[in-house]
C-alpha positions as CSV (number, residue, x, y, z in Angstrom):
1,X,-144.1,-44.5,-83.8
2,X,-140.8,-46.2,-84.6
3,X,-138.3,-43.6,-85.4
4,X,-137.6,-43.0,-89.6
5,X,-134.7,-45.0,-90.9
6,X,-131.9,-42.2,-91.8
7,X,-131.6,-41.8,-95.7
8,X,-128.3,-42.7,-97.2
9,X,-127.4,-40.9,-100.5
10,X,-124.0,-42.0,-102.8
11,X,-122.6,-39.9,-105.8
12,X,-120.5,-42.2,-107.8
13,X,-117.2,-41.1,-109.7
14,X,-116.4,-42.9,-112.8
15,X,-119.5,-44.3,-112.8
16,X,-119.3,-46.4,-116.0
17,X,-122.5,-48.3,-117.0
18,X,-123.2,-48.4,-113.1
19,X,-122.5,-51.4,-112.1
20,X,-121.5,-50.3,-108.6
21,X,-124.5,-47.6,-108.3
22,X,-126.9,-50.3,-109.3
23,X,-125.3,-52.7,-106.6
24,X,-125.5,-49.8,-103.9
25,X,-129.4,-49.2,-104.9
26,X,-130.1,-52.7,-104.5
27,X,-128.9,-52.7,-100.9
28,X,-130.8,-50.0,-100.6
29,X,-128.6,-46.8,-100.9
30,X,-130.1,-43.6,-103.3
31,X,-128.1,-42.7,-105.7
32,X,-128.3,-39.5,-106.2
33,X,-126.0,-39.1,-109.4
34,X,-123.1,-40.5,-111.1
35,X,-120.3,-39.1,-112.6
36,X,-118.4,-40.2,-115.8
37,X,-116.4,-38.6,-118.7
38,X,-117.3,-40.9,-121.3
39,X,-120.6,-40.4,-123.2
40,X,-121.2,-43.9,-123.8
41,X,-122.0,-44.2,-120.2
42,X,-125.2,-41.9,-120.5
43,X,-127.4,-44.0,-121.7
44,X,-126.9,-47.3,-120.0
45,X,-126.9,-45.2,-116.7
46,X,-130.1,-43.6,-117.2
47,X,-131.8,-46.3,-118.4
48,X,-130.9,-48.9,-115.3
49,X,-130.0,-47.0,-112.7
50,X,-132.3,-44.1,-113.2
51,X,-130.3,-41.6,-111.7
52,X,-128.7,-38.0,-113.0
53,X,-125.9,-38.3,-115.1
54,X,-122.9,-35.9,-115.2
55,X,-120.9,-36.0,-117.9
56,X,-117.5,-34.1,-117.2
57,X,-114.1,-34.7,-116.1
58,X,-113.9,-35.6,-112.6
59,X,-110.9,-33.2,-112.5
60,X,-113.0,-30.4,-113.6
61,X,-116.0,-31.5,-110.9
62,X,-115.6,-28.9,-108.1
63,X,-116.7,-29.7,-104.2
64,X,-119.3,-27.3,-104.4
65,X,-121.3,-28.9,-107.3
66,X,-120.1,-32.5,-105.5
67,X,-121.7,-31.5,-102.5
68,X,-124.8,-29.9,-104.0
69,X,-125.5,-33.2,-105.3
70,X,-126.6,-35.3,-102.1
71,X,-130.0,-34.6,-100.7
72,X,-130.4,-32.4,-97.7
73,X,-129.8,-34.4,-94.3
74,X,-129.0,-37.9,-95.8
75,X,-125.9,-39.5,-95.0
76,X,-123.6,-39.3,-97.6
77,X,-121.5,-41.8,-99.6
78,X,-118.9,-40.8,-102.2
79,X,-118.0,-43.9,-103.9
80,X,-114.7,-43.2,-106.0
81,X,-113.6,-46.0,-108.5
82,X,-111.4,-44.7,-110.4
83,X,-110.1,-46.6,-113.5
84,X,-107.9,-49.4,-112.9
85,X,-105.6,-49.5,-116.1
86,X,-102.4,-48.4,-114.6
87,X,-102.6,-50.8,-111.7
88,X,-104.1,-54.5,-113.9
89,X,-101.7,-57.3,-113.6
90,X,-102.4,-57.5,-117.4
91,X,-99.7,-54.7,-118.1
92,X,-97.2,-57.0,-117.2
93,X,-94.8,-54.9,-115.1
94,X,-95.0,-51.9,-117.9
95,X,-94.2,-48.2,-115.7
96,X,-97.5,-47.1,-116.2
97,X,-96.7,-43.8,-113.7
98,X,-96.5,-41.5,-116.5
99,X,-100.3,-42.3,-117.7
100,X,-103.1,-39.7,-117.2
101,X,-105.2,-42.2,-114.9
102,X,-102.7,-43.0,-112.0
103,X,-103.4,-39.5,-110.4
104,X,-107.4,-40.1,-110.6
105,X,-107.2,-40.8,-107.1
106,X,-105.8,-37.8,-105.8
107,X,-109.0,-36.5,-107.7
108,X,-110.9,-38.3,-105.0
109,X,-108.9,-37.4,-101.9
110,X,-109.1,-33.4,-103.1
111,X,-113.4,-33.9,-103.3
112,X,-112.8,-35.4,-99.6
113,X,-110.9,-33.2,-98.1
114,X,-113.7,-30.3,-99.5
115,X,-116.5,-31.9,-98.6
116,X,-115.7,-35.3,-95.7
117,X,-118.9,-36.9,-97.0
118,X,-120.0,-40.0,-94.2
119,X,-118.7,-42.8,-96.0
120,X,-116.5,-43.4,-98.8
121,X,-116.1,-46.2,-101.0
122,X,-113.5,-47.7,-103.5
123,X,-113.2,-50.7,-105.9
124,X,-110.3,-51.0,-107.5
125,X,-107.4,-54.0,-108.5
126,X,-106.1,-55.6,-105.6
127,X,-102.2,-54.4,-107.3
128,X,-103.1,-50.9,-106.6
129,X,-103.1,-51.9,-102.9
130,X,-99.0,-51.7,-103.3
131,X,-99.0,-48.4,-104.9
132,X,-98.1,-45.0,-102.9
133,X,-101.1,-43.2,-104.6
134,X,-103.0,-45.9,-102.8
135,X,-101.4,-45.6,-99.6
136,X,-101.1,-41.9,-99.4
137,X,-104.6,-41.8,-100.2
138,X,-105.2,-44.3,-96.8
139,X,-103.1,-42.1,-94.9
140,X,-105.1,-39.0,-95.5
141,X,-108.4,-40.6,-94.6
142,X,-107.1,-41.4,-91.7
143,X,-105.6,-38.1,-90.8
144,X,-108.8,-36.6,-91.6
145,X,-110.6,-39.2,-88.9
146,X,-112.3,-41.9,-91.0
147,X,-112.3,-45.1,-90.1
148,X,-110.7,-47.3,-92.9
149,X,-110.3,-50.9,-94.4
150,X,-109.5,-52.4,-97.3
151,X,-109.5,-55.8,-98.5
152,X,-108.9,-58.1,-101.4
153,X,-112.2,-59.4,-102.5
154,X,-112.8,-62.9,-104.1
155,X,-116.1,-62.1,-106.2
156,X,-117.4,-65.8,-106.2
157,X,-118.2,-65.7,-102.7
158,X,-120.1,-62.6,-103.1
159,X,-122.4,-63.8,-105.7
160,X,-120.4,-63.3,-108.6
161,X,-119.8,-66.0,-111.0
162,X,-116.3,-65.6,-112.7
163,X,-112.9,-65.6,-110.5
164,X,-111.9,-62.4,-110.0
165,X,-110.4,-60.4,-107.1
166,X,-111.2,-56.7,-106.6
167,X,-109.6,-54.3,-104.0
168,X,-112.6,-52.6,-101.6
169,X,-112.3,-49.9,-99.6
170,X,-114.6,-48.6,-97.2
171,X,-114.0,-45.5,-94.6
172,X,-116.5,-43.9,-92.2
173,X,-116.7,-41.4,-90.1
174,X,-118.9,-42.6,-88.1
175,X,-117.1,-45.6,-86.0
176,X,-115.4,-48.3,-87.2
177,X,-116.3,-50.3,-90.8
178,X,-115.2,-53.7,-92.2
179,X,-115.3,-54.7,-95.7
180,X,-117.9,-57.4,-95.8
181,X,-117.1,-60.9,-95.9
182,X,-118.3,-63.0,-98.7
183,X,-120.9,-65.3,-97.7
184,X,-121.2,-67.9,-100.5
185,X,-119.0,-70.9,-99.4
186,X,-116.8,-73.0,-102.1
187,X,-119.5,-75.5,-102.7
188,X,-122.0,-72.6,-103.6
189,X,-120.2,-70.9,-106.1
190,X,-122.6,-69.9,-109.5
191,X,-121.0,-71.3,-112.1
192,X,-121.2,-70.5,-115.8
193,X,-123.3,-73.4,-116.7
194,X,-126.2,-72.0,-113.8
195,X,-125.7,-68.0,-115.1
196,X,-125.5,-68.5,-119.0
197,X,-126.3,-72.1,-119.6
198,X,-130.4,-71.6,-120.5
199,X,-129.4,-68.6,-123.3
200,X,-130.2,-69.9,-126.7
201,X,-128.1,-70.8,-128.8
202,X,-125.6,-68.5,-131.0
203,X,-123.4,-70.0,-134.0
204,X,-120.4,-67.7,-134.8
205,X,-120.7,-64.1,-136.5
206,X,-124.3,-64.3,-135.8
207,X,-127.2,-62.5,-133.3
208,X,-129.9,-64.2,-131.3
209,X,-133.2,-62.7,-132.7
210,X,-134.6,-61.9,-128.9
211,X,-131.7,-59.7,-128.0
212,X,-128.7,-57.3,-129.4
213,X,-126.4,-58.1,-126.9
214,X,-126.3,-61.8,-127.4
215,X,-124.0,-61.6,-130.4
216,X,-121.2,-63.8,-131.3
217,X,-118.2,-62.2,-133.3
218,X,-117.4,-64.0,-136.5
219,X,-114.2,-66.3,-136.4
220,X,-112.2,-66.8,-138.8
221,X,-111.7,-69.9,-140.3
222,X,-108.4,-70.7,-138.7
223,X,-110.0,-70.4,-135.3
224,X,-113.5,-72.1,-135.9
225,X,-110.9,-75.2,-136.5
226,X,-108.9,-74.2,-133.4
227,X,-112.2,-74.1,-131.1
228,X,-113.3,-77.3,-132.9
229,X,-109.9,-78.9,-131.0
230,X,-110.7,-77.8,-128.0
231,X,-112.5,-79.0,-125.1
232,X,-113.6,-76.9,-122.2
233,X,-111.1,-76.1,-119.3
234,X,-108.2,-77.7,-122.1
235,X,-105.5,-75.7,-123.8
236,X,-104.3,-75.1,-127.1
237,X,-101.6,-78.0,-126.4
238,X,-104.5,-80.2,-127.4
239,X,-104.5,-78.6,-130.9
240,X,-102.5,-80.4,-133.6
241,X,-99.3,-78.5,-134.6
242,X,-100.8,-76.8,-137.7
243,X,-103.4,-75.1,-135.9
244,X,-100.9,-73.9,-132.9
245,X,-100.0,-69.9,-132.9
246,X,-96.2,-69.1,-134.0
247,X,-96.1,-68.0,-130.1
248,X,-97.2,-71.1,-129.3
249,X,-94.2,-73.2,-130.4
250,X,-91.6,-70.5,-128.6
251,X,-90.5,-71.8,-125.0
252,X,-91.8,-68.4,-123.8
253,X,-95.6,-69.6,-125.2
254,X,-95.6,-72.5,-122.9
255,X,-96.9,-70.2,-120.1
256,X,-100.0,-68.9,-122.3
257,X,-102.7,-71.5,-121.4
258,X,-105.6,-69.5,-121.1
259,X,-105.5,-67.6,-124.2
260,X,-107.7,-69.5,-127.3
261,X,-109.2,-71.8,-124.6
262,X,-113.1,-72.4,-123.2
263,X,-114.4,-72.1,-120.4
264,X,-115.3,-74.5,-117.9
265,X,-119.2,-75.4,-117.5
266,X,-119.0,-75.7,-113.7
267,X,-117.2,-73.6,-112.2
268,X,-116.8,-69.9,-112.4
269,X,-116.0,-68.1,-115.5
270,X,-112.3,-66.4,-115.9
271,X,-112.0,-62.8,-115.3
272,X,-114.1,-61.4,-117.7
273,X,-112.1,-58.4,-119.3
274,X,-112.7,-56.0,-122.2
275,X,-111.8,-58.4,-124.5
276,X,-114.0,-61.4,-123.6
277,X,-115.9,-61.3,-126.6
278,X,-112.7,-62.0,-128.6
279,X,-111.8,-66.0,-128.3
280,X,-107.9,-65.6,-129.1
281,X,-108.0,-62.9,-125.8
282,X,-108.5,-66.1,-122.9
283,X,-110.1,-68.6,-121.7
284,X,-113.1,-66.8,-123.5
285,X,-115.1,-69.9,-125.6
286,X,-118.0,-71.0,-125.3
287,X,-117.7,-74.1,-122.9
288,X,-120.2,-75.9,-125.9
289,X,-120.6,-73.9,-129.0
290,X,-118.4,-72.8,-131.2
291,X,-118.1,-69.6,-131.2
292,X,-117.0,-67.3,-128.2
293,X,-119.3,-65.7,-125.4
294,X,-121.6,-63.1,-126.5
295,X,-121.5,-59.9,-125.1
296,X,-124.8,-60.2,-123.1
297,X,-123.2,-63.5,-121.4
298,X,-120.0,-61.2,-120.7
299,X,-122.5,-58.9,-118.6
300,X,-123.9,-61.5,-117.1
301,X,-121.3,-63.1,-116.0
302,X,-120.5,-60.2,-114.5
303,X,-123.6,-60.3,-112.4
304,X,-125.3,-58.2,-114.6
305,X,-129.2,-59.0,-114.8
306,X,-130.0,-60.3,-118.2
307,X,-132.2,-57.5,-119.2
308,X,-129.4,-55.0,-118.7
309,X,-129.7,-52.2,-121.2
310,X,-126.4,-51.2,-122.5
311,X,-127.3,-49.1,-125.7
312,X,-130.7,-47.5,-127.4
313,X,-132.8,-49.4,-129.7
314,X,-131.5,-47.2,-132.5
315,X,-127.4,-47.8,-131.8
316,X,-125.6,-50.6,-133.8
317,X,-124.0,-53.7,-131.2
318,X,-120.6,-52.6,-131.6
319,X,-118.0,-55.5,-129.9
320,X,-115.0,-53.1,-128.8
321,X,-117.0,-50.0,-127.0
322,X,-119.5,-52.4,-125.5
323,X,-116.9,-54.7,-124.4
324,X,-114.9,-51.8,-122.9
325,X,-118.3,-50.8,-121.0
326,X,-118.6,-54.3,-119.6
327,X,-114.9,-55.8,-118.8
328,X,-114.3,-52.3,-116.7
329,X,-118.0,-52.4,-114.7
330,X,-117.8,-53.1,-111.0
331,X,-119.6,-56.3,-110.5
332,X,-123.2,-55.0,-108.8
333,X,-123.4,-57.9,-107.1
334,X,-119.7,-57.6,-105.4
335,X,-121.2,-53.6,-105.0
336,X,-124.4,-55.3,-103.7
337,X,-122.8,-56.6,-101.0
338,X,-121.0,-53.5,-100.1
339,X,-123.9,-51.4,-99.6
340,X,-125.7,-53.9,-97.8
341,X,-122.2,-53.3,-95.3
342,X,-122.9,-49.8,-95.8
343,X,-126.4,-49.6,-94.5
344,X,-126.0,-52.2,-91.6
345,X,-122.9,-50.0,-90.5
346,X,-125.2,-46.7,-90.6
347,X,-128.3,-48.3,-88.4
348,X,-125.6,-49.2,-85.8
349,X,-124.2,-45.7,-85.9
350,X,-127.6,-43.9,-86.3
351,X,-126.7,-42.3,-83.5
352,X,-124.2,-40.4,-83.9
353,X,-125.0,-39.6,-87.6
354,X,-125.9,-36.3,-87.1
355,X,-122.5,-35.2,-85.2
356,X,-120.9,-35.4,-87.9
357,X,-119.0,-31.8,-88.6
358,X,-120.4,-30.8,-91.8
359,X,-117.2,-29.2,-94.0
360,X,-117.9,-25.3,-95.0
361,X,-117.0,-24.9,-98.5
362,X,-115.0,-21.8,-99.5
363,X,-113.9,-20.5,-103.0
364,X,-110.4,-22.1,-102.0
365,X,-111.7,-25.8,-101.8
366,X,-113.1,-25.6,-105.6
């Protein structure tokens, strides 16, 4: 009888909508609950991920509920993305040190230290790789014997059509882990026209009848004209000088050329951030139409699945919450890929799986 493959179980911290715990259970990883502060998150986690939900703190989550959490005798991943505000390139060199989310991290290395689950995991802004938070938090892995990397991701070769780059950590105890390696060469790359290009059409303002999410917001008259001007991959130096921003005509607005702009039919989308619905925020029309993206081509241009739930039949389509949920969601197919690492790096360890020193929780380690 061929021997039973070893189980692996994740919790995942600032879970969000669960991009990354939907990822990890399509490489095959359990997810045996996810962890977020915001409500909003309830419902789109339960609903796609199927998985328990804990709504709390993650400062206020103690290692004795973390660790009750994962099944008996399954390997155990703690995947810790904590939220990426203070490090974006978007704050434009603003000391963001003071904010409450920088020290989210150490929230992480404390619910290590009490419980040294098998692997952990981290997605995060590549910037956050230069931070001390970042490195400290390296340092103690290592000190506490897990093998560690970290990489700079480029999510087009991983599946994901829009050019972003994401930091990933992995560390294991149990021998030495890589960060996977994107396998989609240049050439291969999905590109907006092959992830959105087949969704009906949308004017401006206005809601495709066979789903919510594909909603358009309403532009206002000055910008319908403005997207009228332009052509996709172009700038707003194509526009004629009534239709051009104040900021536009500074020197300073010169280097502001993917902001009011559309998107590029083949090739990868832009970063898709919490404002992509929003045309004036980047590159973030409609290569075609005129209008900008919809929220459901947002998520799916995230890798989201087009089916994706994000809210209950009974809750309005609100732009700013739901584009919140899906400009900070971990790509699942980026997180895909890194359980699929995950999970090839256990079966070569499956050896020494069980040797792994199992950390005694005391009231001290809450």
């Amino acid at each position: 009888m061929a021997p039973r493959a070893v189980r692996i179980s994740a919790v995942d911290l600032f879970c969000g909508v669960g991009g990354l715990s939907y990822g990890l259970q399509d490489a095959g990883i359990h997810i045996a609950a996810g962890v977020d502060i915001d409500d909003a998150c309830h419902y789109p986690y339960r609903a796609n991920v199927r998985a328990a939900f804990d709504k709390r703190d993650v400062r206020e989550l103690t290692v004795n509920e973390l660790g009750d959490m994962w099944p008996a005798g399954a390997v155990r991943v703690l995947a810790g993305c904590a939220p990426c505000q203070p490090f974006s390139s978007y704050r434009r060199g603003v000391d963001t040190s003071h904010e409450a989310q920088w020290p989210l991290i150490n929230e992480v290395r404390r619910l290590v230290d009490g419980t040294l689950p098998e692997i952990v995991t981290m997605e995060n802004v590549p910037r956050i790789g230069r931070t001390k938070v970042f490195t400290d938090f390296v340092a103690r892995l290592r000190k506490l014997g897990y093998h560690v990397d970290y990489e700079s991701c480029y999510c087009p070769a991983y599946g994901v059509p829009q050019h972003r780059r994401r930091m990933v950590l992995v560390a294991s105890l149990l021998g030495e882990i890589a960060v996977p390696k994107g396998a989609t060469p240049p050439a291969d790359y999905l590109t907006v026209r092959q992830v959105i290009g087949e969704l009906g059409p949308v004017r401006h303002g206005e809601t495709h009848p066979g789903d919510r999410l594909h909603k358009s917001r309403t532009l206002t008259m000055l910008n319908l004209e403005r997207i009228k001007r332009s052509t996709p991959g172009g700038t707003w130096e194509e526009w004629p000088e009534d239709l051009r921003a104040p900021c536009h005509r500074k020197a300073s607005g010169a280097t502001f050329r993917n902001v009011y702009a559309r998107m590029t039919w083949d090739e990868p989308s832009p970063t898709i951030t919490t404002l992509a619905y929003n045309f004036g925020a980047g590159r973030f029309g409609h290569p075609e139409q005129n209008r900008a993206i919809t929220l459901r081509e947002a998520a799916m241009l995230q890798s989201f699945p087009s089916d994706y739930e994000f809210v209950t039949p009974e809750e309005p389509v609100q732009f700013a919450p739901l584009g919140r949920l899906i400009g900070n969601a971990v790509p699942p197919k980026l997180a895909a890929a890194v359980g699929a690492a995950i999970v090839e790096h256990v079966k070569a360890a499956k050896g020494s799986v069980r040797k792994v020193p199992r950390r005694r929780i005391t009231p001290a380690l809450r």
